[in-house]
C-alpha positions in Angstrom: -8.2 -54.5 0.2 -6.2 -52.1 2.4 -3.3 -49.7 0.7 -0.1 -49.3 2.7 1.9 -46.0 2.0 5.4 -46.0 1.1 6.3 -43.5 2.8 4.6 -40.7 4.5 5.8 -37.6 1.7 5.8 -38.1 -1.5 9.6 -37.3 -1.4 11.9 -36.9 1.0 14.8 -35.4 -1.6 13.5 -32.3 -3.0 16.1 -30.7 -4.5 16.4 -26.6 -4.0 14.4 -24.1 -6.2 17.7 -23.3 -7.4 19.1 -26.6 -8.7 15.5 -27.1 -10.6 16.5 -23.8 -12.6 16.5 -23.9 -16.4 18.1 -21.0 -18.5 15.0 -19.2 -20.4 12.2 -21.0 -18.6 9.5 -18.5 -18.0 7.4 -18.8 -14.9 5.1 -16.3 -16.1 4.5 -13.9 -19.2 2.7 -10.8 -18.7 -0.4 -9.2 -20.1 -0.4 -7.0 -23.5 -0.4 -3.1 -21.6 -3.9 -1.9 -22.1 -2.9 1.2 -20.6 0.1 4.0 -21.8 3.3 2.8 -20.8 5.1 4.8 -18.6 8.7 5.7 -17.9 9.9 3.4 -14.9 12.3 6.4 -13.8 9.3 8.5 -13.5 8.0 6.4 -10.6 11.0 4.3 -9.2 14.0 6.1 -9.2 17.1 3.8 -10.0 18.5 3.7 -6.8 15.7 1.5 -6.0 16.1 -0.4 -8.6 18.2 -4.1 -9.3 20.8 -3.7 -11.9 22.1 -7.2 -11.9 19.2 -8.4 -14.9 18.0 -10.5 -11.3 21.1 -12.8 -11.9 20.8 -15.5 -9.6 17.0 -15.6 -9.6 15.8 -19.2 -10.3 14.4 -19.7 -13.8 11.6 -21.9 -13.7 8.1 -22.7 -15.0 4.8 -21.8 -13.1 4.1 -25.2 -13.1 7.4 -26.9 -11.5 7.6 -23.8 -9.1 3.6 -25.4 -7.5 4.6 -28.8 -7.5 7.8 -27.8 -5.8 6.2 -26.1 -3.1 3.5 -28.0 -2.7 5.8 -31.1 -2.3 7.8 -29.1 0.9 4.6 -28.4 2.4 3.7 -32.2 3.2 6.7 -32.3 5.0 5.2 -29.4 7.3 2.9 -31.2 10.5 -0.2 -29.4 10.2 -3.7 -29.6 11.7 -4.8 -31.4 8.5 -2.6 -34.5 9.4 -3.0 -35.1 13.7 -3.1 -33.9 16.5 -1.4 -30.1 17.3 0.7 -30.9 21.0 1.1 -27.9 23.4 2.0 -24.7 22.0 -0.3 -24.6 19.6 -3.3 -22.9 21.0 -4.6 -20.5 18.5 -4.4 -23.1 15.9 -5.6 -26.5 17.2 -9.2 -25.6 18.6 -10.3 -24.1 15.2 -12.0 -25.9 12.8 -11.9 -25.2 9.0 -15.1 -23.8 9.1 -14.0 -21.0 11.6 -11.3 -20.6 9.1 -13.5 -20.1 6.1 -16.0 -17.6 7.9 -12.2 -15.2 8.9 -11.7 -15.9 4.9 -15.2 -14.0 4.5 -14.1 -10.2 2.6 -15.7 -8.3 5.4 -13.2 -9.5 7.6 -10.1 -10.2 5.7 -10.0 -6.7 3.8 -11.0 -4.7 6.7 -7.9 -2.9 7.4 -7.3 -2.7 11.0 -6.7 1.3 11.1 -10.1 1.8 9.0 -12.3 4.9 10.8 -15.3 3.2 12.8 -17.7 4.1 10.1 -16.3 1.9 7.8 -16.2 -1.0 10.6 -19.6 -0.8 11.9 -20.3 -4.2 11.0 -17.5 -5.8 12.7 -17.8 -3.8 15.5 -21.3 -4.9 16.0 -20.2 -8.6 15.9 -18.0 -8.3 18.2 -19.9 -6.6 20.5 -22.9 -9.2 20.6 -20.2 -11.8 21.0 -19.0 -10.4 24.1 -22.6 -9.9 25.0 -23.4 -13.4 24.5 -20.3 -15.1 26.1 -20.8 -13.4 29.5 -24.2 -15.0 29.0 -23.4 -18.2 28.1 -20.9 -18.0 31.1 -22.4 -15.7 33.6 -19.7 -13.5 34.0 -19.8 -9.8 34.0 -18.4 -9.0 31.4 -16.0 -10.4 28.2 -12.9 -9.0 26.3 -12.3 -9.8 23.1 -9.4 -7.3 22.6 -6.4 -10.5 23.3 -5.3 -11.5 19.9 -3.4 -14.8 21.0 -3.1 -17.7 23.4 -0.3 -16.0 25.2 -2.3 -12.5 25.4 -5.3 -14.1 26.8 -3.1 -15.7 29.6 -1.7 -12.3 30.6 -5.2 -11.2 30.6 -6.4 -13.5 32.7 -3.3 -13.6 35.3 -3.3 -9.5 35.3 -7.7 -10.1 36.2 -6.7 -12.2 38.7 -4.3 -9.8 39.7 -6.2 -6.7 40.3 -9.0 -8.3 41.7 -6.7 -9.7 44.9 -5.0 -6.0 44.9 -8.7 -4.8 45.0 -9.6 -7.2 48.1 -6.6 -7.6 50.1 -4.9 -4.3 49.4 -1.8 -3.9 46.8 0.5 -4.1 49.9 -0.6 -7.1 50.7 2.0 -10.2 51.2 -1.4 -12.9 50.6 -1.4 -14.8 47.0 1.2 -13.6 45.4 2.9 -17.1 44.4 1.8 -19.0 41.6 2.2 -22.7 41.2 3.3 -23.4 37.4 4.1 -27.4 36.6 7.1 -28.0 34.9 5.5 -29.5 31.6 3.6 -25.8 31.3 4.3 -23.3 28.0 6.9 -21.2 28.8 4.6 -18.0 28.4 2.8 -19.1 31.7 5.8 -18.2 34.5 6.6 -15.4 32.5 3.4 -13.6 32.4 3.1 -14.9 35.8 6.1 -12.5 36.7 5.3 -10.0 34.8 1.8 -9.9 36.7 4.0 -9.2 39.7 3.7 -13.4 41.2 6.1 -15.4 42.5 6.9 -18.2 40.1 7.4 -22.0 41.6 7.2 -24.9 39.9 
């Protein structure tokens, strides 16, 4: 027996947060204070503060403000559902499992600022990742430090770069065009030119 969707969201005519409102619907109720309460103008001073009672703010359940969003986010093409096209690097290549292991609380709550006492361990991973890359690939060395698809490409091109300044000489007139094709991201003739290239296509 095969099933044939309908269609390929569950709706197509969602209507807005705003038009789902209900006056006094509560999304969420808080707590009982265990602790003493305090003064709000003690800590926020009331030029911080709304005075409008949040008049205009949708008034709906917890409940109806998941299901809402969850039904937008099937409209949204994601890696879950094909295929990423061009454009896409950081995002197509990884699997969930990479994505679970970032999720891992050594990572994700390491601030990025913390002193390198508190980072050891990360440091050390990536240092014995770079170490085992320019293994795996023979190169003499590996840099970790671009945080993007575009990065790495400017990376690469400024390599590229300074090792022909190093050979030829910077006032040298030899390779200094790059060929990009037409169908390329548009990152690639602009870090090109910014590497100091000639762009054609």
């Amino acid at each position: 027996m095969s099933i044939k969707k309908v269609s390929s969201h569950p709706t197509q005519n969602e209507n807005l947060i705003f038009e789902r409102s209900q006056t006094g619907r509560i999304g969420y109720r808080l707590p009982k204070l265990d602790v003493e309460p305090v003064e709000i103008d003690s800590i926020i001073p009331s030029e911080y503060r709304r005075d409008d009672g949040l008049e205009g703010v949708p008034e709906v359940s917890e409940v109806d403000v998941v299901r809402h969003f969850t039904r937008m986010s099937t409209w949204n093409y994601s890696i879950d559902l094909g295929m990423y096209p061009l454009g896409s690097c950081t995002m197509k290549y990884n699997s969930r499992l990479n994505e679970l292991a970032a999720r891992i609380a050594g990572f994700a709550n390491l601030h990025p600022l913390a002193p390198e006492e508190e980072m050891q361990g990360a440091l050390e991973l990536i240092y014995s990742l770079q170490k085992d890359l320019a293994e795996i690939t023979g190169l003499p060395g590996v840099s970790l430090q671009p945080a993007a698809g575009a990065q790495g490409e400017m990376t690469g091109v400024m390599l590229i770069r300074a090792f022909i300044d190093k050979r030829d000489g910077t006032g040298s007139s030899e390779r200094r065009i790059m060929l990009i094709p037409d169908s390329a991201h548009g990152t690639n003739p602009a870090s090109a030119a910014l590497a100091g290239f000639t762009v054609k296509t």
